[in-house]
C-alpha positions as CSV (number, residue, x, y, z in Angstrom):
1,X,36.6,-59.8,-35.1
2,X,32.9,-59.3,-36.2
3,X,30.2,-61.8,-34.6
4,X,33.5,-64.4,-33.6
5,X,34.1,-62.3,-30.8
6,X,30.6,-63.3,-29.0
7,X,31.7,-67.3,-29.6
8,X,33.6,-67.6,-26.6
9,X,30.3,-66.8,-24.8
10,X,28.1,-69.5,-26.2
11,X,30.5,-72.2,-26.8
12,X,30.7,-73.7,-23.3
13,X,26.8,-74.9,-24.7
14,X,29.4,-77.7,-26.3
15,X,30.4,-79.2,-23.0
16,X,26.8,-79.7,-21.7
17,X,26.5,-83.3,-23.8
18,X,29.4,-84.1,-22.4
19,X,28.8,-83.6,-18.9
20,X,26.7,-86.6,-18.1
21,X,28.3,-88.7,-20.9
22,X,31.4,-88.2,-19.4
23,X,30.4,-89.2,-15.7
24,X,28.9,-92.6,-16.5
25,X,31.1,-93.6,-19.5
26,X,34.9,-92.6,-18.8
27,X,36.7,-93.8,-15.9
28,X,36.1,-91.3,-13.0
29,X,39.9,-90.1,-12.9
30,X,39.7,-89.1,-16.6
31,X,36.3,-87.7,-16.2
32,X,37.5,-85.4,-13.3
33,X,40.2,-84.4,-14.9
34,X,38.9,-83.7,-18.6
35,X,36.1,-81.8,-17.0
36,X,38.1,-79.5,-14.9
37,X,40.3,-78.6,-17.7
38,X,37.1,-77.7,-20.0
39,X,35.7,-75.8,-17.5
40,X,39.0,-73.9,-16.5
41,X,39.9,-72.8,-20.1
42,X,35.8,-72.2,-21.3
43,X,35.8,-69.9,-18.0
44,X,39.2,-68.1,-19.5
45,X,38.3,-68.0,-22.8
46,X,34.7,-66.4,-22.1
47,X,36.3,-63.8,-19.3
48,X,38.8,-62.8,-21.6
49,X,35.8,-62.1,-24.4
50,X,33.8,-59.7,-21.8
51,X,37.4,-58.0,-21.2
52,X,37.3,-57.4,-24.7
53,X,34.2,-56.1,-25.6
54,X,34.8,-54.0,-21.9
55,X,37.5,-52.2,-23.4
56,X,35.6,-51.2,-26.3
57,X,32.8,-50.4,-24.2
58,X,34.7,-48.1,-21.6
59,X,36.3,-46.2,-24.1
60,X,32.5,-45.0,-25.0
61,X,31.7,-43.9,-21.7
62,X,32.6,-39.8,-20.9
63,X,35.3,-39.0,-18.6
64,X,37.2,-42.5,-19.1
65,X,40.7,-42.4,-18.7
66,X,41.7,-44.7,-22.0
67,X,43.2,-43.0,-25.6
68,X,40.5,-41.0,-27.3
69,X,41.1,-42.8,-30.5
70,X,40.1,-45.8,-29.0
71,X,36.4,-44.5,-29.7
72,X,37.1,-43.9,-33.1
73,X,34.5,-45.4,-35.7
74,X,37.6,-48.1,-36.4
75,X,37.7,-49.6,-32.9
76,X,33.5,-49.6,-32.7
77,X,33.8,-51.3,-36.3
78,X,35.2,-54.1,-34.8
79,X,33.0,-55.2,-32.4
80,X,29.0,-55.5,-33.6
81,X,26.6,-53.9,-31.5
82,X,29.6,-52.5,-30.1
83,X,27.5,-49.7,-27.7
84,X,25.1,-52.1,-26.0
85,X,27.3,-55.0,-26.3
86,X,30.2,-53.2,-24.2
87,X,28.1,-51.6,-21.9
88,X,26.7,-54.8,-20.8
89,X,30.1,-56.2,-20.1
90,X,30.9,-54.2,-18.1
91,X,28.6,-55.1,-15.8
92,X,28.7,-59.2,-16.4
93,X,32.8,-58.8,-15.8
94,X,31.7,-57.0,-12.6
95,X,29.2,-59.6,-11.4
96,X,32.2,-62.4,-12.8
97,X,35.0,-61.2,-10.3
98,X,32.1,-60.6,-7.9
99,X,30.9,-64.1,-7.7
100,X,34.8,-65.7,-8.0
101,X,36.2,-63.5,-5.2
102,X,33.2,-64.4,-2.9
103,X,33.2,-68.0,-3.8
104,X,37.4,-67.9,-3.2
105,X,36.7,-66.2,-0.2
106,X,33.9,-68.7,1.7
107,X,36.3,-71.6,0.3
108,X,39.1,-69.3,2.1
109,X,37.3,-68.6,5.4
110,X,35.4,-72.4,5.7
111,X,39.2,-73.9,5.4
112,X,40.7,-71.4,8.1
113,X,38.0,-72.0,10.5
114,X,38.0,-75.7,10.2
115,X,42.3,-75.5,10.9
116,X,41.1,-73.3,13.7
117,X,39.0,-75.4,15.1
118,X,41.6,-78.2,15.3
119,X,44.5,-76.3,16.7
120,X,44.1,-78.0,20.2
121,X,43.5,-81.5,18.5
122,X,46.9,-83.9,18.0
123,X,48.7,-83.4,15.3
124,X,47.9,-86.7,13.1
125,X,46.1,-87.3,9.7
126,X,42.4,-88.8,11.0
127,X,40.3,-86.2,13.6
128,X,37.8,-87.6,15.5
129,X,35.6,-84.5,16.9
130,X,33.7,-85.4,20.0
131,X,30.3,-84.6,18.5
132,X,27.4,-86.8,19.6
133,X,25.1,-85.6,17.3
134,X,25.9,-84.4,13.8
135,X,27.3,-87.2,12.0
136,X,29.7,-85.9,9.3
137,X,32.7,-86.4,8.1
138,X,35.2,-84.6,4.9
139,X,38.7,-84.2,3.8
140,X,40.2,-81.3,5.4
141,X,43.6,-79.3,2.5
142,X,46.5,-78.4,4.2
143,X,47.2,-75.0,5.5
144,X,50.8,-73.8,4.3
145,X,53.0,-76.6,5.3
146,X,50.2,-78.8,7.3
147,X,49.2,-82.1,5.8
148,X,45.5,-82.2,5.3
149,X,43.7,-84.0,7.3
150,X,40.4,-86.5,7.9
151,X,37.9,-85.0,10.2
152,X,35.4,-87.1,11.3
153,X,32.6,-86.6,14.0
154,X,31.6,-89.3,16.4
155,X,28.5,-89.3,15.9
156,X,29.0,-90.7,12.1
157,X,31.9,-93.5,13.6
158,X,29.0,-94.6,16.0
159,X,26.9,-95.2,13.2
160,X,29.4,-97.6,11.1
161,X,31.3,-100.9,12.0
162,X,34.8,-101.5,11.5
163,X,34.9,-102.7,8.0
164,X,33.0,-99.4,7.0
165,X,35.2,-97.1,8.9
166,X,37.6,-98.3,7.3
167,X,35.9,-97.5,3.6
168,X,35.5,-94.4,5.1
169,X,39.1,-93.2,5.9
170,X,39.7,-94.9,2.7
171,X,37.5,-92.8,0.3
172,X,38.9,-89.6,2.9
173,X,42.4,-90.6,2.0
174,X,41.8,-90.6,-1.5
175,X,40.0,-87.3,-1.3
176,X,43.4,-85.7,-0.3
177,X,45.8,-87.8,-1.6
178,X,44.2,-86.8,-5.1
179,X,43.6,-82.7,-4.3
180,X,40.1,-83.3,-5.0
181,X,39.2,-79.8,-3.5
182,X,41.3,-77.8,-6.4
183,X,39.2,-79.7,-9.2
184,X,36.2,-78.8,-7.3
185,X,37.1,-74.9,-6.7
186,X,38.4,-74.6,-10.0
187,X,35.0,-75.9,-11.5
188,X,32.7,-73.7,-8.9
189,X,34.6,-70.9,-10.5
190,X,34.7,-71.5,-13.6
191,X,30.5,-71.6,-13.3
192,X,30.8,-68.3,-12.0
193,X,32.5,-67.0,-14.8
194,X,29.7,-68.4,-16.8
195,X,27.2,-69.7,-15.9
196,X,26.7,-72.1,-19.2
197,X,29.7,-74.1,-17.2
198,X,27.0,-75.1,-14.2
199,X,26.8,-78.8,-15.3
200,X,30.2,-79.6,-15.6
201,X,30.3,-78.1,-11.5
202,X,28.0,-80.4,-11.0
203,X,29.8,-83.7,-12.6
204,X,33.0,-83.2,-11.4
205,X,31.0,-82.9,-8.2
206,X,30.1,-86.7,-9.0
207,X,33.3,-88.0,-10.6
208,X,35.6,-86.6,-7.9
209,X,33.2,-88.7,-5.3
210,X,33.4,-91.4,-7.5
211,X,37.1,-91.6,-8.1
212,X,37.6,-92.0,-4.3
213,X,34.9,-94.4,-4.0
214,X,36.8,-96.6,-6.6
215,X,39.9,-95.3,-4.8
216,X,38.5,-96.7,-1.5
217,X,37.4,-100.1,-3.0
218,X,40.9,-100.6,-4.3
219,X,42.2,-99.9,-0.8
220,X,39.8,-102.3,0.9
221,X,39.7,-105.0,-1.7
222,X,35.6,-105.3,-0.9
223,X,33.1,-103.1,-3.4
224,X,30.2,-104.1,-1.1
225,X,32.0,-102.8,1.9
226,X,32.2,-99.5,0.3
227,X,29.0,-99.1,-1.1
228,X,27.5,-100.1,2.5
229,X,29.6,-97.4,4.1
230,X,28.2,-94.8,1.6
231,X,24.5,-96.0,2.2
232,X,24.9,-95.7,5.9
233,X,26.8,-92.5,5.6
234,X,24.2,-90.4,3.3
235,X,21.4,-91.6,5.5
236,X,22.6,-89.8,8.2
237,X,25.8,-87.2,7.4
238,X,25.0,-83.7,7.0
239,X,28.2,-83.7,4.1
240,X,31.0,-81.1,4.1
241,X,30.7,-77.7,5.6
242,X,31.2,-76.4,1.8
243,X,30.9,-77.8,-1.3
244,X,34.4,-77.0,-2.3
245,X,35.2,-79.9,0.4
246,X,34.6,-83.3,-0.1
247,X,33.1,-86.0,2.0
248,X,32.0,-89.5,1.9
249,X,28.4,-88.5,1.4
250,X,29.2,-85.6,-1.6
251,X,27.1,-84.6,-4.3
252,X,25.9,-87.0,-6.5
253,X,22.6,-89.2,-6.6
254,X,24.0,-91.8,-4.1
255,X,21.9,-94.2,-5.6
256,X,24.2,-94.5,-8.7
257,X,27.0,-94.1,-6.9
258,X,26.4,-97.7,-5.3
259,X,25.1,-99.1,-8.3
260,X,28.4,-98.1,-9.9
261,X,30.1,-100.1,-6.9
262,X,27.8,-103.5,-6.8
263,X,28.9,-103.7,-10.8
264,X,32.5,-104.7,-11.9
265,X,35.1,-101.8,-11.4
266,X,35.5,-99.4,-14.8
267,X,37.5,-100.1,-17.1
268,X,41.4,-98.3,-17.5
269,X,41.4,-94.7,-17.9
270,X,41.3,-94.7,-22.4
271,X,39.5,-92.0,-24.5
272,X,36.3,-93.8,-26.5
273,X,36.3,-93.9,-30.2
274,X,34.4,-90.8,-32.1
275,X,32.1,-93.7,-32.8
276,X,30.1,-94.2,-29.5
277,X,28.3,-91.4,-28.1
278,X,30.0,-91.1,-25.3
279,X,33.0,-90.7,-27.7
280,X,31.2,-87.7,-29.8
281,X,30.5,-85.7,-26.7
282,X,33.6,-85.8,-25.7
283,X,35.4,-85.1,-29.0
284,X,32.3,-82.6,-29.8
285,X,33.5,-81.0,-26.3
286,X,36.9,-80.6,-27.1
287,X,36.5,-79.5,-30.6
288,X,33.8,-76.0,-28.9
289,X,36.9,-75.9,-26.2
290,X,39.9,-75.1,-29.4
291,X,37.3,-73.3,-30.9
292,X,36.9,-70.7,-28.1
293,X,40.7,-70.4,-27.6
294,X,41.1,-70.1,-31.3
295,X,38.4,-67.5,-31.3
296,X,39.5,-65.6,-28.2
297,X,43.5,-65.6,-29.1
298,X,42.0,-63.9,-32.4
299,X,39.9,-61.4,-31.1
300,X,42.8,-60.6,-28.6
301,X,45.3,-60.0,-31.5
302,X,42.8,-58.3,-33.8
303,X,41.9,-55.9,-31.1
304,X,45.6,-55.1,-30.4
305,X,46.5,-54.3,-33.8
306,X,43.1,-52.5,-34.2
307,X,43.9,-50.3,-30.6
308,X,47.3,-49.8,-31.7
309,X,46.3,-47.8,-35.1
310,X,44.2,-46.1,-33.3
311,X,46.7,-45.0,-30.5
312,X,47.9,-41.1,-31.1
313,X,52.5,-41.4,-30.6
């Protein structure tokens, strides 16, 4: 394996370019979608290299419970640095399933309190929550076999007319129609698997508000109306009650968010040529992403065969 095995670790560095690229060039569906799917298999690709260089490392420590020739001087060979190197993944895989299993869990408990809370409220898509004064509003998974839903307070319906309530259930709709909350978990985790991944959290934080903005002005047939209703909405919403949740007034600068709505919609969702910048980030991106599954897969086998040699019958 030698020095390859570490690559998994620094390689998510390729999708920081990308990140911003990706969120003003390609077409916010694409971008959502590309970016999740880096971040996802980055995350693996790194965890699986700490579980690695773990195994090596626990088979150094006294009283552990794995083969004794798994500390022989072949098994150490294979990993550089293999004493301080598997000593201190042990405790980054610690703080990794740490931070995942409390971010799962907040997403978890935020999503059950919120179904909760609507258990006396009828049993229809759009919630309006009798609250006079916090103006918010987010798309609400379903629980099991419940539909998700649009909770709105009304507060924030007080604060819009018509044509921008209607940009708001709109950009809602879209939110859940699209399962934007599973590209947004599955980016907050992958960021705490590593934390090199912490700008792609944050622009699929943007392209997922974006898509359903452009989702909403399709709906509506009126840009302005949209970008109005995201103005008035950011000025006085207090957003989601978690940032696995989205809502009209998500993350994002809202600024460009509305500047992306006065211009002409984006283009068809099409990869740009390696020739553009945008284009080389993203290809750049995608080449670090094979390379740290191509790097990980061969750690993984080398380390098998190498643990298997050293296995007593």
């Amino acid at each position: 394996m030698g020095v390859f095995v570490f690559l998994p670790l620094v390689l998510p560095l390729t999708a920081v370019p990308v990140a911003r690229l990706a969120e003003q060039h390609l077409h916010p569906r694409l971008a959502t979608r590309f970016l999740t799917a880096l971040a996802v298999v980055l995350a693996v690709c790194s965890t699986l290299c700490l579980g690695l260089l773990v195994v090596v490392g626990t088979a150094q420590l006294p009283g552990n419970p794995l083969p004794d020739g798994w500390s022989d001087a072949e098994v150490r060979e294979a990993v550089p640095y293999d004493e301080v190197a598997g000593r201190a993944a042990i405790a980054a895989l610690v703080a990794v399933a740490v931070g995942c299993a409390v971010t799962g869990w907040r997403h978890r408990r935020v999503r059950r309190r919120a179904w909760r809370a609507l258990e006396e409220m009828p049993e229809r898509q759009l919630v309006v929550l009798p609250d006079d004064g916090t103006p918010y509003a987010y798309a609400l998974p379903g629980s099991g076999l419940e539909e998700g839903r649009i909770v709105v307070s009304s507060a924030l319906l007080d604060c819009l007319d018509p044509a921008e309530r209607n940009a708001l259930l709109a950009h809602e709709r879209a939110h859940l129609t699209n399962r934007h909350h599973r590209s947004l978990l599955a980016v907050r985790l992958a960021a705490r698997a590593n934390p090199l991944l912490r700008p792609l959290r944050a622009a699929v934080a943007y392209t997922t508000e974006r898509w359903a903005d452009e989702e909403a002005a399709r709906t509506t047939g009126s840009r302005k109306q949209v970008a109005r209703a995201i103005g008035k909405a950011a000025l006085v919403s207090r957003g989601a009650p978690t940032p696995t949740l989205a809502g009209i007034d998500g993350a994002g600068p809202v600024p460009r968010r509305v500047a992306a709505l006065l211009a002409p919609a984006p283009a068809a969702m099409t990869w740009p040529s390696v020739f553009t910048t945008a284009g080389l980030a993203v290809w750049t991106a995608a080449a670090g992403t094979v390379g740290s599954a191509l790097s990980s897969a061969n750690a993984t086998v080398t380390l098998f065969f190498v643990l298997k040699a050293a296995t007593p019958l």
